[in-house]
C-alpha positions as CSV (number, residue, x, y, z in Angstrom):
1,X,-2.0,9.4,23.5
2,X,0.1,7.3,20.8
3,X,2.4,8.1,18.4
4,X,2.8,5.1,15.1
5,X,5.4,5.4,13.1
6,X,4.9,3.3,10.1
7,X,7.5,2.3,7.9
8,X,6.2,1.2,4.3
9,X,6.8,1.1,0.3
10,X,5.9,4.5,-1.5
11,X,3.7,2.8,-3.8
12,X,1.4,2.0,-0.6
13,X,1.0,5.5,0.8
14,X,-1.9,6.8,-1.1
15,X,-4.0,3.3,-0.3
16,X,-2.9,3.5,3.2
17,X,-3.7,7.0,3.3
18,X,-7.7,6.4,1.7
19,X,-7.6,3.5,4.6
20,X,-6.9,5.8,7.3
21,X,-9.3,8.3,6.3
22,X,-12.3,6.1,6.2
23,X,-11.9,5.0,9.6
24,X,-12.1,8.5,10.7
25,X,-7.8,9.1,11.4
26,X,-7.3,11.9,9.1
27,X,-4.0,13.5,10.6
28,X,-0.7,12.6,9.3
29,X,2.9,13.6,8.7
30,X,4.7,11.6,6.0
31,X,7.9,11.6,5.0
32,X,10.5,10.0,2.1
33,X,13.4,7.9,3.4
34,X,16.0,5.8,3.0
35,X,16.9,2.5,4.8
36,X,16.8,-1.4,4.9
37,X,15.7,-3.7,7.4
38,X,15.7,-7.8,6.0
39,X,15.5,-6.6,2.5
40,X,19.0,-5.5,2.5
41,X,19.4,-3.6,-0.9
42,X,20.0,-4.4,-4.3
43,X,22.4,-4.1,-7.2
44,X,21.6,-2.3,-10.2
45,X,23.4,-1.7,-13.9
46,X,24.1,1.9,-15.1
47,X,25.9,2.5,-17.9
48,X,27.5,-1.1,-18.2
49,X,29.2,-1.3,-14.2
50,X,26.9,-3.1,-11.7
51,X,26.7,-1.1,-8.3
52,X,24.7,-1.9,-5.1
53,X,22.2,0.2,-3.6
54,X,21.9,0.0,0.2
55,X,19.4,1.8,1.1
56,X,16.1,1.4,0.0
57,X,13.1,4.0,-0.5
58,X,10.5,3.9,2.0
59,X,7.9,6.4,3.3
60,X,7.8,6.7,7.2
61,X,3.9,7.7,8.4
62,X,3.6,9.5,12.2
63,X,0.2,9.7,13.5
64,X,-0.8,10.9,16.9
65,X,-4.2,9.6,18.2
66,X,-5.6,8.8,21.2
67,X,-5.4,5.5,23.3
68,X,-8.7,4.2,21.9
69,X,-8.0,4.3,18.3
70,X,-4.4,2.4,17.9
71,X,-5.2,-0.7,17.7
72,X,-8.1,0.2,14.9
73,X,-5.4,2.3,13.4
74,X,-2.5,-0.5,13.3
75,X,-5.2,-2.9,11.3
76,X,-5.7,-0.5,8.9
77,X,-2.1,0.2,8.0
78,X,-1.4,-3.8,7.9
79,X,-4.0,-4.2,5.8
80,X,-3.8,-1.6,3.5
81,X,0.5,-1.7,3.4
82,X,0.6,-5.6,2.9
83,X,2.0,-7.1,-0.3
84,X,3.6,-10.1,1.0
85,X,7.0,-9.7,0.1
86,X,10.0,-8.7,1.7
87,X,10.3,-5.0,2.4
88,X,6.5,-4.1,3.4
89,X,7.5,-2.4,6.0
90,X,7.3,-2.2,9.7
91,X,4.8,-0.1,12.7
92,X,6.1,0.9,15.7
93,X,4.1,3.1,18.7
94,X,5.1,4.9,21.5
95,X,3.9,6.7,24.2
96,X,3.2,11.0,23.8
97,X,3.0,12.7,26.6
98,X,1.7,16.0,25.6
99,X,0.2,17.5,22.3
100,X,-0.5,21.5,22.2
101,X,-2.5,22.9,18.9
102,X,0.0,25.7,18.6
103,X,-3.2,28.1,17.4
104,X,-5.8,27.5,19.8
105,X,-4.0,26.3,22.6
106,X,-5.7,22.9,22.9
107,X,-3.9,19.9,25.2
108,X,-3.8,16.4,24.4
109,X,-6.6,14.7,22.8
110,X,-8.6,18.0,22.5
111,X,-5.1,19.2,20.1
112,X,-5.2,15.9,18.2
């Protein structure tokens, strides 16, 4: 089993979301947070006084699937999370061990 961790812009989730889901991955945990990578930040005007804003709004994606379905997975969230520009994001997977369905008490792939 794999977990990806995808970094991408919040206007992106519900397309890579739809993506996802009609290539049969439909489990995911998503959350909002901040960061920078290349993009750096930005400065912005309130109330006459220019200030910079490091950290950027992103939404970070974990999905845990089985062996067989990352790299079908990873296409999917390139294609539906590119915009060409700076800031799309990045993917990252890593290895999981074990998964337990905390209700039925299914292991690995059968909990996934």
């Amino acid at each position: 089993m794999k977990k990806v961790v995808a970094i991408i812009k919040p206007f992106k989730l519900d397309d890579v979301r739809e993506a996802l889901s009609e290539v049969g991955i439909s489990g995911l945990t998503v959350t909002e947070v901040k960061g920078f990578g290349r993009q750096k930040g930005h400065t912005e005007m309130y109330r006459g006084a220019e200030y910079m804003v490091d950290f950027l709004p992103k939404v970070k994606l974990e999905i845990v699937i089985a062996d067989e379905d990352v790299e079908r997975c990873l296409e999917t969230i390139v294609n539906a999370a590119h915009t060409g520009k700076i800031g799309d994001g990045k993917i990252f997977v890593q290895n999981v061990e074990r998964a337990i369905r905390i209700r039925t008490g299914e292991e690995n792939n059968d909990a996934i």
